[in-house]
LOBA-172281 format. One line per 8 residues: number of its first residue (from 1); their letters; for each residue x, y negated, z negated of C-alpha. Coordinates in nm, 3 decimals. Each point is the difference from the previous one (the first is absolute). Layout:
N
NUM	a	X/Y/Z  ...
//
This chain:
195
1	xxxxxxxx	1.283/3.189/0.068  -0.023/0.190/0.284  0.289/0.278/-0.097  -0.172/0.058/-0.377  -0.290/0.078/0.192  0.189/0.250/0.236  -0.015/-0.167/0.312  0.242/-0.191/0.241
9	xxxxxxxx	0.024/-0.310/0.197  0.068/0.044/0.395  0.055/-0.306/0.227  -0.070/0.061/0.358  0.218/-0.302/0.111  0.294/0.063/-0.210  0.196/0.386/0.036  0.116/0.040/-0.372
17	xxxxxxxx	-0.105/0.269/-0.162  -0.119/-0.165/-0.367  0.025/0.353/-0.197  0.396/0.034/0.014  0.187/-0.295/-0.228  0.145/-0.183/0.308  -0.354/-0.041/0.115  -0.149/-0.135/-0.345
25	xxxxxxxx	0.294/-0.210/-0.024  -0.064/-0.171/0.334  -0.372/-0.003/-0.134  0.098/-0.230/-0.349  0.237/-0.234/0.253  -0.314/-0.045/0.244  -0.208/-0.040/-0.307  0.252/-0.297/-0.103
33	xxxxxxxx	0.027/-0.158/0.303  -0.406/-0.002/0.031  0.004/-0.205/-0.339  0.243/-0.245/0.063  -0.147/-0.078/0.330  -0.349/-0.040/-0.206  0.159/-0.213/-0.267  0.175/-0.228/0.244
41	xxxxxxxx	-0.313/-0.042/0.235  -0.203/-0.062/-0.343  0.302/-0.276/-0.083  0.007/-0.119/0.304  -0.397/-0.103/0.020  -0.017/-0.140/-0.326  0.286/-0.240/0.072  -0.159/-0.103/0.359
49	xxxxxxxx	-0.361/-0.067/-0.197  0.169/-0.185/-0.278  0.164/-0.227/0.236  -0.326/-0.088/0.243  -0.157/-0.045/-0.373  0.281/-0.268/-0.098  -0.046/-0.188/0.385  -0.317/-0.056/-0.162
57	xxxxxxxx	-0.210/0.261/0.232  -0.190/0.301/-0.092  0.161/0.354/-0.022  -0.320/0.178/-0.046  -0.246/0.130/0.224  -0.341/-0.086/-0.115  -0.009/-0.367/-0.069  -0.185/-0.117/-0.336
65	xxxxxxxx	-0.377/-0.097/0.010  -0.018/-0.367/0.122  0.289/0.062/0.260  0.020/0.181/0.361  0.317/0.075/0.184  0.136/-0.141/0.329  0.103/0.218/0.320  0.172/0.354/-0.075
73	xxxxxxxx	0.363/-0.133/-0.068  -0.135/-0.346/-0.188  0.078/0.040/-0.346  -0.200/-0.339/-0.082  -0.335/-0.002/-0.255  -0.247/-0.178/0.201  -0.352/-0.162/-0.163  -0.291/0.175/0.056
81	xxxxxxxx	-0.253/-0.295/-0.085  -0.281/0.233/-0.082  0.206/0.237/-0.290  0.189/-0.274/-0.138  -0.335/-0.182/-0.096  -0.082/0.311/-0.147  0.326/0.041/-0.179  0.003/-0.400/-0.116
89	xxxxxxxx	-0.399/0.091/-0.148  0.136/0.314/-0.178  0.244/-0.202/-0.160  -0.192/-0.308/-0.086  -0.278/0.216/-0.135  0.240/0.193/-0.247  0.111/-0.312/-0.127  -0.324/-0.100/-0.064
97	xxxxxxxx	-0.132/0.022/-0.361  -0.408/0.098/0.171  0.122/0.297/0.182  0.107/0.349/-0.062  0.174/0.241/0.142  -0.311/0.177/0.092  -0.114/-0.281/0.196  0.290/0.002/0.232
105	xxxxxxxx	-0.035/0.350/0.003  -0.422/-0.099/0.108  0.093/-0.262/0.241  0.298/0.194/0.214  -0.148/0.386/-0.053  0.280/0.126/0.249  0.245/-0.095/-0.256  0.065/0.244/-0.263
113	xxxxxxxx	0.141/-0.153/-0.350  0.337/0.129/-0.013  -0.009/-0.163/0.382  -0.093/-0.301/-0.190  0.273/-0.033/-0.219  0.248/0.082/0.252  -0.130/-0.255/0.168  0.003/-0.248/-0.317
121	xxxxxxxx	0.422/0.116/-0.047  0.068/-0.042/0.337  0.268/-0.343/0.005  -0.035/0.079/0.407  -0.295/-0.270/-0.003  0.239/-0.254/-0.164  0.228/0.024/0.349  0.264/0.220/-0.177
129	xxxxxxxx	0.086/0.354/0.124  0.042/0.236/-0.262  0.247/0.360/0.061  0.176/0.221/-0.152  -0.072/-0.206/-0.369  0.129/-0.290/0.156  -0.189/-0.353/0.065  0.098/-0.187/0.368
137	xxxxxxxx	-0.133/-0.314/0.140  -0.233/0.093/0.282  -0.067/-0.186/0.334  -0.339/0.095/-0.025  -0.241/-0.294/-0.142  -0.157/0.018/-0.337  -0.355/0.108/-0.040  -0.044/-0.136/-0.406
145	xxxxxxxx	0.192/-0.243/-0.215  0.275/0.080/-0.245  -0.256/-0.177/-0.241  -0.260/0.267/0.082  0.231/0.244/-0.035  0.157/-0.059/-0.334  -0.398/-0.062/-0.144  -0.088/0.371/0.156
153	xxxxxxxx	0.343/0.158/-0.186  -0.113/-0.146/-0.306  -0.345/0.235/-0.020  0.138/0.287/0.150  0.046/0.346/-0.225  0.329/0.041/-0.119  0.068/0.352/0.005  0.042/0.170/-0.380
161	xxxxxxxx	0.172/0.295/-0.068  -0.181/0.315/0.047  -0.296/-0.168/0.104  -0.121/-0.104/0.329  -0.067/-0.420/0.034  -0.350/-0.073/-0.001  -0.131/-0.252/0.249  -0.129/-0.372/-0.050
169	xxxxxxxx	-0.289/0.073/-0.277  -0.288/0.178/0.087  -0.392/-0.080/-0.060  0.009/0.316/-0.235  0.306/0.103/-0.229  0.098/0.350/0.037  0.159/0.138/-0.280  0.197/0.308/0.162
177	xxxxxxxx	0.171/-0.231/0.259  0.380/0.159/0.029  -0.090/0.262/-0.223  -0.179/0.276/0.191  0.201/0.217/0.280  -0.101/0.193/0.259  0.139/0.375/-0.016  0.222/-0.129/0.296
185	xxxxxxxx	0.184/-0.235/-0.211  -0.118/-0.340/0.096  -0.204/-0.245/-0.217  -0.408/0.038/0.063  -0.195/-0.319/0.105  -0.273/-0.143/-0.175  -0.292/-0.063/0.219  -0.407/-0.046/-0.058
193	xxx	-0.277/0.084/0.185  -0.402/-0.096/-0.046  -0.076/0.422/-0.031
//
């Protein structure tokens, strides 16, 4: 890029001179080496977090909603009493026939929907771990039943080609769900407002 523009690279540390073929050569081989040594650390990480994941401890950072981690170093998923009451109501409340989406999204306002449904996927509060699209028995406990669970999978949107999946049924039907895009590509929300 830089020579169909008409300019050079120049390392200070290293005294080749990248404009002569020896010095472009040694360029590509540094170029090589840099890769490799990228792919192999890449490798390398991904095979460390798969195997905490199948111990049955958490490879992530940010532990789900419901959960809080132990000292630096402790890979454990501890309760936090307060969020996994929150998570348990979210659940319960989804699998209840009274309440809509909209009414979670009423009672926990710092929760955005697609949060929601993460939330509603996530097997992490049956005590599994889930990486790298695999499923591992966790040491952590479980915050809802397998029962629950199941119940919540059943109403969830399965997602239809070339459409987005539309939540748990609204008050009010709109029509353009998965049908509108934004100019940027992704799918436009429906939303309503009293003005």
């Amino acid at each position: 890029e830089l020579a169909d523009h008409g300019k050079g690279f120049l390392s200070v540390t290293e005294k080749y001179d990248y404009s002569t073929p020896i010095g472009r050569a040694m360029l590509g081989v540094m170029q090589v080496i840099n890769q490799l040594e990228r792919e192999q650390t890449s490798e390398n990480t991904r095979n460390k977090m798969i195997s905490i994941a199948a111990k049955g401890l958490c490879p992530y950072g940010k532990p789900p909603r419901g959960y809080k981690r132990g000292e630096k170093g402790d890979n454990n998923l501890y309760l936090d009493p307060r969020r996994a009451e929150e998570v348990r109501d979210i659940f319960e409340m989804y699998a209840s026939p009274q309440y809509t989406m909209q009414d979670i999204l009423k009672r926990y306002r710092c929760l955005s929907k697609m949060t929601i449904l993460n939330i509603l996927r996530n097997q992490t509060y049956l005590g599994k771990i889930v990486y790298a699209g695999q499923v591992y028995p966790g040491h952590h406990p479980a915050i809802i039943s397998e029962e629950l669970f199941h119940r919540v999978h059943e109403l969830l949107p399965k997602p239809r080609t070339g459409k987005i999946p539309r939540p748990k049924a609204r008050k009010r039907q709109y029509l353009l769900s998965g049908l509108l895009r934004c100019h940027c590509g992704r799918y436009m929300s429906p939303a309503s407002a009293k003005s």
